[in-house]
N, CA and C atoms of all chains as a GROMACS GRO file, in nm:
protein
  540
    1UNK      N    1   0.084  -0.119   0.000
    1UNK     CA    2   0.000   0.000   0.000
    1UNK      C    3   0.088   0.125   0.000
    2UNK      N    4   0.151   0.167  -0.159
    2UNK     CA    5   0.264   0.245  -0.145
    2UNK      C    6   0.193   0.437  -0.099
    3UNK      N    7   0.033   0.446  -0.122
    3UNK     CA    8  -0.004   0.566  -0.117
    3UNK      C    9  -0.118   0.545   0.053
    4UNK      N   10  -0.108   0.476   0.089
    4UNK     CA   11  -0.176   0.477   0.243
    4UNK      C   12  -0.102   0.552   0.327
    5UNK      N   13  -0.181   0.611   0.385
    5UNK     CA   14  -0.184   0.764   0.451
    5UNK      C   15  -0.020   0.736   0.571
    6UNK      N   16   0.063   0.810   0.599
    6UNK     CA   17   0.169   0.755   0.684
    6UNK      C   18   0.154   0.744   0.836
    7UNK      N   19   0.194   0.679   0.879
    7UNK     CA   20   0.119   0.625   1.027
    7UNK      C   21   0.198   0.761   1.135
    8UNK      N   22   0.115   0.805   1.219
    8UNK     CA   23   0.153   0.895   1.344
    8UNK      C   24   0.221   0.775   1.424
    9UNK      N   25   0.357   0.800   1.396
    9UNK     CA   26   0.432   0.763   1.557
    9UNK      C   27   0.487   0.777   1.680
   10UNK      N   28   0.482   0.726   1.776
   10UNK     CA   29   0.526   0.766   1.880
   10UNK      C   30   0.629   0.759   1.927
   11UNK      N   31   0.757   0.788   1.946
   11UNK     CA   32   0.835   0.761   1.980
   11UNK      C   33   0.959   0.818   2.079
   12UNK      N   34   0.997   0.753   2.194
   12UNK     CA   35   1.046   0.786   2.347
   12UNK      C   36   1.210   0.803   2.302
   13UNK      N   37   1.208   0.950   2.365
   13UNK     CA   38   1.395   0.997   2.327
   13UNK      C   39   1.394   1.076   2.452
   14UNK      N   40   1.522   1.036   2.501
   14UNK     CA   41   1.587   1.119   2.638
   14UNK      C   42   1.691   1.290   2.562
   15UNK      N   43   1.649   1.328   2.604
   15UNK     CA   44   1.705   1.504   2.539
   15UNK      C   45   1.711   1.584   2.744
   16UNK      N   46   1.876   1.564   2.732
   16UNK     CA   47   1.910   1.655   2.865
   16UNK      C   48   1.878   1.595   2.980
   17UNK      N   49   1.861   1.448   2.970
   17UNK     CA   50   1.858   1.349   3.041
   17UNK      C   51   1.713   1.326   3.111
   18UNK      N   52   1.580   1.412   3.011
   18UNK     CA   53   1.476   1.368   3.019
   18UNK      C   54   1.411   1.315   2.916
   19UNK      N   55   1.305   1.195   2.963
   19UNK     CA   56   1.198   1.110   2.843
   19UNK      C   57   1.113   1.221   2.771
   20UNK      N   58   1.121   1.222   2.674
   20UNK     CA   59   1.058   1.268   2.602
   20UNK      C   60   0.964   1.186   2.488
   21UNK      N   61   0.793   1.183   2.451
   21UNK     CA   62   0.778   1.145   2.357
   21UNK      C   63   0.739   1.194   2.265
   22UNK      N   64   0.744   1.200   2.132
   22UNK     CA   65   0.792   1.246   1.997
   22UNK      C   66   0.648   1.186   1.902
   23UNK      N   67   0.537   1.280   1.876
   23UNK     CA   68   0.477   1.220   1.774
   23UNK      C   69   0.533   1.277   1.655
   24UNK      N   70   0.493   1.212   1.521
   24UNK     CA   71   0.559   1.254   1.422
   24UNK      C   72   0.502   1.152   1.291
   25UNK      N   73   0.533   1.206   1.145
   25UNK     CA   74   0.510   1.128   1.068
   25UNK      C   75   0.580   1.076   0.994
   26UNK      N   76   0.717   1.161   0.994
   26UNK     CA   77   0.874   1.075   1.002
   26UNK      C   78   0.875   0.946   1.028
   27UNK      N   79   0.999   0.909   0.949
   27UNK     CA   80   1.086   0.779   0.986
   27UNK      C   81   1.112   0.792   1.142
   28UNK      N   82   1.147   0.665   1.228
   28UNK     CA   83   1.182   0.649   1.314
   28UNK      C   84   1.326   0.745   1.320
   29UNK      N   85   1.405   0.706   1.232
   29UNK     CA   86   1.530   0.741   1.223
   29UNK      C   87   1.548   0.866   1.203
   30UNK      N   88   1.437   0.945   1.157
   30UNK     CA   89   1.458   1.093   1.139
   30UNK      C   90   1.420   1.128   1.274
   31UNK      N   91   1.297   1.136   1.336
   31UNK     CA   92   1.278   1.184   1.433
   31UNK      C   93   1.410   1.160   1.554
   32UNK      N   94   1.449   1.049   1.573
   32UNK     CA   95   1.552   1.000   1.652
   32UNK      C   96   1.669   1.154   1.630
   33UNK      N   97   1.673   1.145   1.491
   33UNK     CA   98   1.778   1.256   1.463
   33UNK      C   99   1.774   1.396   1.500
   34UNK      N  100   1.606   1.382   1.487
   34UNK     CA  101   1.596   1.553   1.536
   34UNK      C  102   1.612   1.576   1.714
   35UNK      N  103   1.581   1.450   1.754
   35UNK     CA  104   1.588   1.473   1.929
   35UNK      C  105   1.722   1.461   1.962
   36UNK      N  106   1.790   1.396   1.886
   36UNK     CA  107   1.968   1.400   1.937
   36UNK      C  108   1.976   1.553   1.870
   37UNK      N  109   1.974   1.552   1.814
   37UNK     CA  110   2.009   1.744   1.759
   37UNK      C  111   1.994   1.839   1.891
   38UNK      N  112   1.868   1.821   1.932
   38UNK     CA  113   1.837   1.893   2.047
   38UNK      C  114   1.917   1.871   2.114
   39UNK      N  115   1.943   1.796   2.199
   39UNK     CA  116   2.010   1.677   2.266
   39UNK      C  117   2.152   1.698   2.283
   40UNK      N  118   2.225   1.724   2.198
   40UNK     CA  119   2.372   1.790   2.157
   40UNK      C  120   2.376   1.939   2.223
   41UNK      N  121   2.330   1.967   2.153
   41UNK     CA  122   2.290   2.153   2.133
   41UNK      C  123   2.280   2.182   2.294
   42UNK      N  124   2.209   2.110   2.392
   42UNK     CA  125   2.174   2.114   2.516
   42UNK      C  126   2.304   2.125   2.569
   43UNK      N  127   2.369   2.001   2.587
   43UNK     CA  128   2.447   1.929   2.646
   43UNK      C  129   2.573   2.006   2.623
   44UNK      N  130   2.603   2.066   2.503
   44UNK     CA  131   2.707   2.164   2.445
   44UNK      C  132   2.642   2.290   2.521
   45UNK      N  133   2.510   2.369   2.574
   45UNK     CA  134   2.498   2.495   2.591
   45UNK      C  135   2.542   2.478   2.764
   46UNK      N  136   2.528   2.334   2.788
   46UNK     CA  137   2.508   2.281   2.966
   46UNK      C  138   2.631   2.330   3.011
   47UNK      N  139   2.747   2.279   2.960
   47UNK     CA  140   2.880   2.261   2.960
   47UNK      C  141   2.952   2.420   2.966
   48UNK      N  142   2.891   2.504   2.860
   48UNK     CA  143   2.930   2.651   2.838
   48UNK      C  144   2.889   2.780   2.948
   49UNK      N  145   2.766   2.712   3.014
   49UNK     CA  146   2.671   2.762   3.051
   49UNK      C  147   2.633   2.702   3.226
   50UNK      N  148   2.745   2.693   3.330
   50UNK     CA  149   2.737   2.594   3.445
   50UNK      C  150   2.597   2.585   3.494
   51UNK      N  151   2.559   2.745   3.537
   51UNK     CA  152   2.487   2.775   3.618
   51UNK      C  153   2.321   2.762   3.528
   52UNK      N  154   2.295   2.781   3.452
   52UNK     CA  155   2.169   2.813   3.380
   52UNK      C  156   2.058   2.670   3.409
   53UNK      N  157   1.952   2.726   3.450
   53UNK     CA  158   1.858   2.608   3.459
   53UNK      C  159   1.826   2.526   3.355
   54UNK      N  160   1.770   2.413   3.288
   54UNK     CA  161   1.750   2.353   3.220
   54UNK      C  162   1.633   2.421   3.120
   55UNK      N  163   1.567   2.512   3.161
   55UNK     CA  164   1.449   2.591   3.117
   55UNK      C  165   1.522   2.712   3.009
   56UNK      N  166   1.609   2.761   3.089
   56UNK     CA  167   1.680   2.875   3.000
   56UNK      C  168   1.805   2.825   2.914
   57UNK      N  169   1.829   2.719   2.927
   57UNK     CA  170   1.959   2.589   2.849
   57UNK      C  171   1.859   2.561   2.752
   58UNK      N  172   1.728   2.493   2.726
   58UNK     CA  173   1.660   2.462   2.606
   58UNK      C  174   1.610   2.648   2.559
   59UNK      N  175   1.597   2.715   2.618
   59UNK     CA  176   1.554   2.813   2.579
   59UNK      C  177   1.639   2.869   2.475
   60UNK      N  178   1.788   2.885   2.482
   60UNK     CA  179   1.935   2.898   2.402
   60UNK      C  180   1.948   2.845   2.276
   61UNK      N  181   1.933   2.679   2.351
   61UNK     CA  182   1.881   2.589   2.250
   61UNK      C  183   1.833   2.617   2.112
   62UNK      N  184   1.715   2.688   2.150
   62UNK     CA  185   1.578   2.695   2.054
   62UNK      C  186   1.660   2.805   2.002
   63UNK      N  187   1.695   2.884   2.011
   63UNK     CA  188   1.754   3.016   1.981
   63UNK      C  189   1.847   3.017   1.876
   64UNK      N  190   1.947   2.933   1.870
   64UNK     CA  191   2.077   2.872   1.832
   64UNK      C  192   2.013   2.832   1.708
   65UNK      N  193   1.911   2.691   1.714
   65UNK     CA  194   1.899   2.685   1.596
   65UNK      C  195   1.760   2.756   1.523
   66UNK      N  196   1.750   2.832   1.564
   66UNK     CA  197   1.670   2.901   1.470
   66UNK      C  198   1.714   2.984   1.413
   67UNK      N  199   1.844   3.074   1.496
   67UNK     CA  200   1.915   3.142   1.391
   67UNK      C  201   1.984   3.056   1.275
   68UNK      N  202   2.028   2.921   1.320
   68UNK     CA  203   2.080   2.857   1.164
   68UNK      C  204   1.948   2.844   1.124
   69UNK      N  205   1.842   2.814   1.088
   69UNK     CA  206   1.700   2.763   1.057
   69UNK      C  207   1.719   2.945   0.964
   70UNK      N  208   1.711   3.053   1.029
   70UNK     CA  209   1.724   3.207   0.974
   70UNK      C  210   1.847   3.188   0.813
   71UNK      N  211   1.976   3.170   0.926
   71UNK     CA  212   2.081   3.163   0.789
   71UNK      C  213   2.056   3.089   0.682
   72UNK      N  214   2.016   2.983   0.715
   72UNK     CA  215   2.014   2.897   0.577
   72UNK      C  216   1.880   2.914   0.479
   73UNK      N  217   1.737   3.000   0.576
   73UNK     CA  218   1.663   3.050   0.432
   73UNK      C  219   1.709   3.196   0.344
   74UNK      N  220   1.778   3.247   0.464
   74UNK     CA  221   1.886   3.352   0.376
   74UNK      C  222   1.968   3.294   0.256
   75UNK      N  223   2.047   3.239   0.238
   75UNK     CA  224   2.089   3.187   0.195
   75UNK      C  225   2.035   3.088   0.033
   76UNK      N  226   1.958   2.996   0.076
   76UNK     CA  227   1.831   2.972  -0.030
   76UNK      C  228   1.809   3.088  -0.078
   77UNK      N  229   1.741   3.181   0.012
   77UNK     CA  230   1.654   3.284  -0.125
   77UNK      C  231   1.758   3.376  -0.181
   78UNK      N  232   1.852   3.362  -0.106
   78UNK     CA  233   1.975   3.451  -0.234
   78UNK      C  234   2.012   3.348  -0.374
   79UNK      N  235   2.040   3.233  -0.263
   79UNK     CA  236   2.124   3.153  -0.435
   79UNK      C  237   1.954   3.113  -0.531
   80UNK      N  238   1.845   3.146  -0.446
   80UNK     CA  239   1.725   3.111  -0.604
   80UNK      C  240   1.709   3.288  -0.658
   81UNK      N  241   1.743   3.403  -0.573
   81UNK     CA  242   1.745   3.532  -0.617
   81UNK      C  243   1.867   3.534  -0.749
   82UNK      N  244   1.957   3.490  -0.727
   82UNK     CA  245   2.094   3.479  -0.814
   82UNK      C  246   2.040   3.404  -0.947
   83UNK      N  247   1.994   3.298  -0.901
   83UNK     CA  248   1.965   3.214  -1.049
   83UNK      C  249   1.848   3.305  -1.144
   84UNK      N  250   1.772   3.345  -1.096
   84UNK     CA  251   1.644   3.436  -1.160
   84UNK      C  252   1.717   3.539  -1.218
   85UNK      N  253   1.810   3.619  -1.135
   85UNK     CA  254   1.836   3.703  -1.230
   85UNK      C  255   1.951   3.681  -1.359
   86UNK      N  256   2.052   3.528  -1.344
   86UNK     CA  257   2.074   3.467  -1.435
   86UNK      C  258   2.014   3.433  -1.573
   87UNK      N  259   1.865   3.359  -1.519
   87UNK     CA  260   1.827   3.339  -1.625
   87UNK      C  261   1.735   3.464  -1.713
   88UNK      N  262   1.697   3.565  -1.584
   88UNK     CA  263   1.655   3.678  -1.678
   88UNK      C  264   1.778   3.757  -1.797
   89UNK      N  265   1.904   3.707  -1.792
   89UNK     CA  266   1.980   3.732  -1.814
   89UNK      C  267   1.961   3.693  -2.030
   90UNK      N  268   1.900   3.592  -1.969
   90UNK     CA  269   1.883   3.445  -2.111
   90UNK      C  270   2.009   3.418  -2.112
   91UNK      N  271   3.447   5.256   0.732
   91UNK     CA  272   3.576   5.123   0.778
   91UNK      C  273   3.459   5.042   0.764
   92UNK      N  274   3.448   4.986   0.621
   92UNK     CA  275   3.352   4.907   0.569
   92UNK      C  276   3.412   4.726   0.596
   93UNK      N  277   3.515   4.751   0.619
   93UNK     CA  278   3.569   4.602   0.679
   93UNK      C  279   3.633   4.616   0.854
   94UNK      N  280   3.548   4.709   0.884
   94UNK     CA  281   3.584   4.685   1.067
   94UNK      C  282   3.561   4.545   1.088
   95UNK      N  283   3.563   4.505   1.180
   95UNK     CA  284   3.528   4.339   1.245
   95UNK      C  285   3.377   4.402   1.319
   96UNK      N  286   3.264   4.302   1.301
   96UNK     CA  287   3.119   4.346   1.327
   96UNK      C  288   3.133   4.343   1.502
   97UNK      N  289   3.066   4.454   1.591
   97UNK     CA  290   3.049   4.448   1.684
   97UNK      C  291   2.987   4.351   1.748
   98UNK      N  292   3.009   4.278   1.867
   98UNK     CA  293   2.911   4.207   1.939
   98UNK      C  294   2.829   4.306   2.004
   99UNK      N  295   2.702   4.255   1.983
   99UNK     CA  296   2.592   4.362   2.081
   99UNK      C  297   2.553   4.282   2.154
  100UNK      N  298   2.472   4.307   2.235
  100UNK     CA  299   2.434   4.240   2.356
  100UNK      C  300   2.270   4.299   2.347
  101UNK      N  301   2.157   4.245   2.394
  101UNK     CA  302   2.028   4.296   2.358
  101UNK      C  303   1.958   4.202   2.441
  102UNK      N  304   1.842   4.301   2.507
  102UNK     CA  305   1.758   4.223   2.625
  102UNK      C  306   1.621   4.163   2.519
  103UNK      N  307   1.574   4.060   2.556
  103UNK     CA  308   1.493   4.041   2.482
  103UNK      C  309   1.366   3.942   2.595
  104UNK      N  310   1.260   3.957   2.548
  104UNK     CA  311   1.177   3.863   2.658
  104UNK      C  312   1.118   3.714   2.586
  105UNK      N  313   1.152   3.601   2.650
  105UNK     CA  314   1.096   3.486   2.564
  105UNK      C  315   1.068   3.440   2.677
  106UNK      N  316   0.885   3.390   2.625
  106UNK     CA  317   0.823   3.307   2.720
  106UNK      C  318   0.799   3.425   2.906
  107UNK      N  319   0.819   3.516   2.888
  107UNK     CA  320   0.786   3.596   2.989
  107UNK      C  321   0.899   3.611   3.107
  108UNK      N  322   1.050   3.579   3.024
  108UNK     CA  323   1.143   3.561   3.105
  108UNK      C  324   1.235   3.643   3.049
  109UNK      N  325   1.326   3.686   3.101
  109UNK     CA  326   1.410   3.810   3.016
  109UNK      C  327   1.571   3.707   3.046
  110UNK      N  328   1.609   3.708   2.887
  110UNK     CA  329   1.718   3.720   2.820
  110UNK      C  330   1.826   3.788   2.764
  111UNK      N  331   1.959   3.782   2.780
  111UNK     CA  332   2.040   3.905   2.714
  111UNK      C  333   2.132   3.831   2.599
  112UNK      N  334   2.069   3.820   2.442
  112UNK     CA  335   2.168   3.766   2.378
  112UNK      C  336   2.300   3.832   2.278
  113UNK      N  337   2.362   3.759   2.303
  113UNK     CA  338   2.499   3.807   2.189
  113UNK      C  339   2.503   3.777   2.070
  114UNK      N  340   2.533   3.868   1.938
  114UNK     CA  341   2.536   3.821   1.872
  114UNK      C  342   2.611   3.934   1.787
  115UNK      N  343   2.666   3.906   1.637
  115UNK     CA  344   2.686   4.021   1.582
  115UNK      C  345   2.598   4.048   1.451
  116UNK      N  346   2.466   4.015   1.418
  116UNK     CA  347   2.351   4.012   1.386
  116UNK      C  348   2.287   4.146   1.403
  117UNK      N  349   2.240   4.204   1.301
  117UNK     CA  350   2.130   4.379   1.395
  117UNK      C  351   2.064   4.334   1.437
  118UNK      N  352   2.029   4.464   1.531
  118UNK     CA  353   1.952   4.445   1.674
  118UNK      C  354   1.823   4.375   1.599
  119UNK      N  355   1.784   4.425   1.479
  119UNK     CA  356   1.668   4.391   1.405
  119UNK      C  357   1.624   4.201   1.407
  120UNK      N  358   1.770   4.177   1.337
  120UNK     CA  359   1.764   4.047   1.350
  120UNK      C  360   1.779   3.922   1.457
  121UNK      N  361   1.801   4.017   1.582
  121UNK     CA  362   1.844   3.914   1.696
  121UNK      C  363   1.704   3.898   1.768
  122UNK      N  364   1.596   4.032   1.715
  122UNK     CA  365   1.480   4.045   1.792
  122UNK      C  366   1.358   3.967   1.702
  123UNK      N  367   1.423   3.920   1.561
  123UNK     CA  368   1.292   3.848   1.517
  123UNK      C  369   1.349   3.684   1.521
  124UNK      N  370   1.486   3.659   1.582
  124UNK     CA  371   1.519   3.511   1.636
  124UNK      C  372   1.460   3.503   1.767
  125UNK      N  373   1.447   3.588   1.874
  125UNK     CA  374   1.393   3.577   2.001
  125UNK      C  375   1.232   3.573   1.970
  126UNK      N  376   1.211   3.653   1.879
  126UNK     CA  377   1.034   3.664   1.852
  126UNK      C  378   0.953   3.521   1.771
  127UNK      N  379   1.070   3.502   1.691
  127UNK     CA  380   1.065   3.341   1.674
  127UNK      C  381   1.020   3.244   1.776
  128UNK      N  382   1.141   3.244   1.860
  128UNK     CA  383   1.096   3.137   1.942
  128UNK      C  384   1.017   3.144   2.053
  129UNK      N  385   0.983   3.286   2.133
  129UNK     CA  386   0.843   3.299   2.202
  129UNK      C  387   0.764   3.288   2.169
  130UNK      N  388   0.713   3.340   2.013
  130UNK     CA  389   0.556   3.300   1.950
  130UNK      C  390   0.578   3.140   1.985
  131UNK      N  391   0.678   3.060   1.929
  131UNK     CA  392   0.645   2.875   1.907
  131UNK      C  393   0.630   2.877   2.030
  132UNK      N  394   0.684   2.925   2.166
  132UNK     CA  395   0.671   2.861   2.324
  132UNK      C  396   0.510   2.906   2.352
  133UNK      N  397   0.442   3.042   2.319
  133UNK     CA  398   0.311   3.059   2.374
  133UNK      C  399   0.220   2.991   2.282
  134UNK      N  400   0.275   2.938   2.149
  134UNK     CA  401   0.171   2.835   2.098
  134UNK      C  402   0.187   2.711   2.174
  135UNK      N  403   0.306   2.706   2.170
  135UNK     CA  404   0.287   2.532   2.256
  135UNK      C  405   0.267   2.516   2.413
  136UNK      N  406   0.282   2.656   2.452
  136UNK     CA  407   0.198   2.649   2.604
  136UNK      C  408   0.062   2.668   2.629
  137UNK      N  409  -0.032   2.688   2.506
  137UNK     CA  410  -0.138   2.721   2.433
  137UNK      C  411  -0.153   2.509   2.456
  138UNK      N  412  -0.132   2.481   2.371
  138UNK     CA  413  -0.187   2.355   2.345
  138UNK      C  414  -0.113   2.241   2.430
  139UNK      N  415  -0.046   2.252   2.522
  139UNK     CA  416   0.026   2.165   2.593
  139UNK      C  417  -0.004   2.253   2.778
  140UNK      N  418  -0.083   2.230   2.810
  140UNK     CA  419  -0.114   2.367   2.891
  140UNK      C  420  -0.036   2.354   3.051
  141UNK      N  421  -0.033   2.199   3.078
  141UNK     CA  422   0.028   2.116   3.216
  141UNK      C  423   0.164   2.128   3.210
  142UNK      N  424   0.288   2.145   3.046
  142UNK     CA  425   0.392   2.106   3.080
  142UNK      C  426   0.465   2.271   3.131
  143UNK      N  427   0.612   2.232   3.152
  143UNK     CA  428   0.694   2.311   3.215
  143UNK      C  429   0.742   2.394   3.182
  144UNK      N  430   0.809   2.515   3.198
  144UNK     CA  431   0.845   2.593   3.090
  144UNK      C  432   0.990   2.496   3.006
  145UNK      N  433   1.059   2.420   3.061
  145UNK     CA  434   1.170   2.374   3.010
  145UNK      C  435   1.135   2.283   2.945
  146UNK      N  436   1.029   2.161   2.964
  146UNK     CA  437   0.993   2.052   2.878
  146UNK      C  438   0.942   2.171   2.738
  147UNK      N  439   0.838   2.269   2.737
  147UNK     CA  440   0.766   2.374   2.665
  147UNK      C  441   0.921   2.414   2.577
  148UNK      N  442   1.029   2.454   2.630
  148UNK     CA  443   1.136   2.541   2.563
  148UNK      C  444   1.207   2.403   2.450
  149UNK      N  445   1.173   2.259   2.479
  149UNK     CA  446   1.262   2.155   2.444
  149UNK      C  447   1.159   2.157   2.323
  150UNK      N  448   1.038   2.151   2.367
  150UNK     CA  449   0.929   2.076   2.220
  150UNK      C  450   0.964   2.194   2.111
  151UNK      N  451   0.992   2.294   2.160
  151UNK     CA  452   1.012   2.439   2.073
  151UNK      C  453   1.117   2.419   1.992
  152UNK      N  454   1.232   2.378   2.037
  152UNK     CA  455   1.369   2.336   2.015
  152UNK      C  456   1.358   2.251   1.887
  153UNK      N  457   1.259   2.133   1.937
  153UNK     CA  458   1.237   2.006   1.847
  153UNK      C  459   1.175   2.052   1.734
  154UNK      N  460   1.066   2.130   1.745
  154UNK     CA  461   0.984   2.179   1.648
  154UNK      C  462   1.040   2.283   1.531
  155UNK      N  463   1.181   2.343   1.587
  155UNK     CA  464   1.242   2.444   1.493
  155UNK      C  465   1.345   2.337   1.459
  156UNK      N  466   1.392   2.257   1.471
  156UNK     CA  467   1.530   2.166   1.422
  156UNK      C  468   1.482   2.108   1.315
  157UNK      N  469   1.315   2.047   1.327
  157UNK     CA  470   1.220   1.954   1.185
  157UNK      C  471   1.232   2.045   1.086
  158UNK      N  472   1.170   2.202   1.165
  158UNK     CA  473   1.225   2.287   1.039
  158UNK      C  474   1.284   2.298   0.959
  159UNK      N  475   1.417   2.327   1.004
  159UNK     CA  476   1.529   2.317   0.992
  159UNK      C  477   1.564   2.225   0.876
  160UNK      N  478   1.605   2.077   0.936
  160UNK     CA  479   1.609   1.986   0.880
  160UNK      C  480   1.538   1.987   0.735
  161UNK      N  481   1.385   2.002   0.722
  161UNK     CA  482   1.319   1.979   0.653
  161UNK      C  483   1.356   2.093   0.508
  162UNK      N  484   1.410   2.209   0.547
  162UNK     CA  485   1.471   2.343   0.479
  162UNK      C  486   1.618   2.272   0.402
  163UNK      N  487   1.677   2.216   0.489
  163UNK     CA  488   1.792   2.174   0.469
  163UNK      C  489   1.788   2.030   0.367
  164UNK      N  490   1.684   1.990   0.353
  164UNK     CA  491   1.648   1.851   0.316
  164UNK      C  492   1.573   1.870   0.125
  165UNK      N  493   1.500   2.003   0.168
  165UNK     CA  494   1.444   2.078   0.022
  165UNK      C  495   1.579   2.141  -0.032
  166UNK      N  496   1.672   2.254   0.025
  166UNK     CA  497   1.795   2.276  -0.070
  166UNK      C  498   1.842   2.167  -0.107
  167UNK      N  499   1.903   2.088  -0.049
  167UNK     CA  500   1.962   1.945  -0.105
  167UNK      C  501   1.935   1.921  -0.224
  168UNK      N  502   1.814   1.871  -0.207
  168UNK     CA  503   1.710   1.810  -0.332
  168UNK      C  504   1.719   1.886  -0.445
  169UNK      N  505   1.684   2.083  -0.430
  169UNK     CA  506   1.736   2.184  -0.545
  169UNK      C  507   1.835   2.181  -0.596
  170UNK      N  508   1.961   2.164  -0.518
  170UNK     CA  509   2.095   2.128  -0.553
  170UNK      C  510   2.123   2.061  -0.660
  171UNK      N  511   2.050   1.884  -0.606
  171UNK     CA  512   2.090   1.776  -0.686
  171UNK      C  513   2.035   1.800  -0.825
  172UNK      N  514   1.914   1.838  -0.786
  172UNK     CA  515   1.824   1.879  -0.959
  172UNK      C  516   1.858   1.963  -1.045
  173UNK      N  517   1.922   2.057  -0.976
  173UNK     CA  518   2.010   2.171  -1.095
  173UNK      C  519   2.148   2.063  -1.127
  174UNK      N  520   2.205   1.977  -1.064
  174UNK     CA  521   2.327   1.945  -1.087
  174UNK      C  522   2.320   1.834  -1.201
  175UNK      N  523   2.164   1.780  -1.194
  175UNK     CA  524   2.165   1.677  -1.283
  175UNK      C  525   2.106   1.680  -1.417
  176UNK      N  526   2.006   1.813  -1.404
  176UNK     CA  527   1.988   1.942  -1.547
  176UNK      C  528   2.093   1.942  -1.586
  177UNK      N  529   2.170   2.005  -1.514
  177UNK     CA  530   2.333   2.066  -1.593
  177UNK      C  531   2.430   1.943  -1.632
  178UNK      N  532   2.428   1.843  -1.589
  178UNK     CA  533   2.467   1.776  -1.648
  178UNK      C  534   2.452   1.686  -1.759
  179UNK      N  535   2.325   1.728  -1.807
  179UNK     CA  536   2.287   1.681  -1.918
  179UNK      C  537   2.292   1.757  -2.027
  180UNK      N  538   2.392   1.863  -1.994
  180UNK     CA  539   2.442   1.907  -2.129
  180UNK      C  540   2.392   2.022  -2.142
   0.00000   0.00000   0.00000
């Protein structure tokens, strides 16, 4: 059944040394990926950061990558801005 | 001095009803729509998740901008390969 609708999964990931569960319509393996992402990012802000509660450590977190999440649609809409005016170029 | 080295600024910002001071060398413009970023996602998901914590709340936020992310990062790819395999057909 290659067009049946993709199943909501559930799935349990520790991020900062708490359970977390994860619905999603992802692969197992993607979602897994996105909670170690977090997961890193934490553990790297924990380390930099002695004193900060776990609340304002994911808060950083979120921060961190949203500015890459920022850079990289910068980025996209320059290199599809570049090609447009390429091809307006003919 | 169009090639000074960019200042670090420092800028108070409020996420989730908690005050933050981040660094960055980003305008003030842009450090305030990464913080505005991620408080809108925390008062939506404290909106629909109404029991959890602010730190479990700051992690799902985290998770929810990395899929982003990912998913941004997963569409350039794909643009990449398709211009690379246009162009290589001559």
């Amino acid at each position: 059944m290659e067009n049946a609708p993709e199943k909501i999964k559930r799935i349990k990931v520790k991020i900062n040394g708490e359970d977390y569960y994860i619905k999603g319509t992802g692969s197992e393996e993607y979602i897994r990926g996105v909670a170690s992402y977090v997961d890193k990012k934490m553990i790297d802000l924990s380390r930099s950061h002695k004193n900060l509660s776990a609340a304002r450590i994911a808060v950083l977190a979120a921060l961190n990558i949203t500015d890459e999440l920022f850079k990289l649609k910068q980025e996209y809409d320059e290199f599809l801005h570049m090609l447009e005016s390429e091809n307006s170029k003919g």
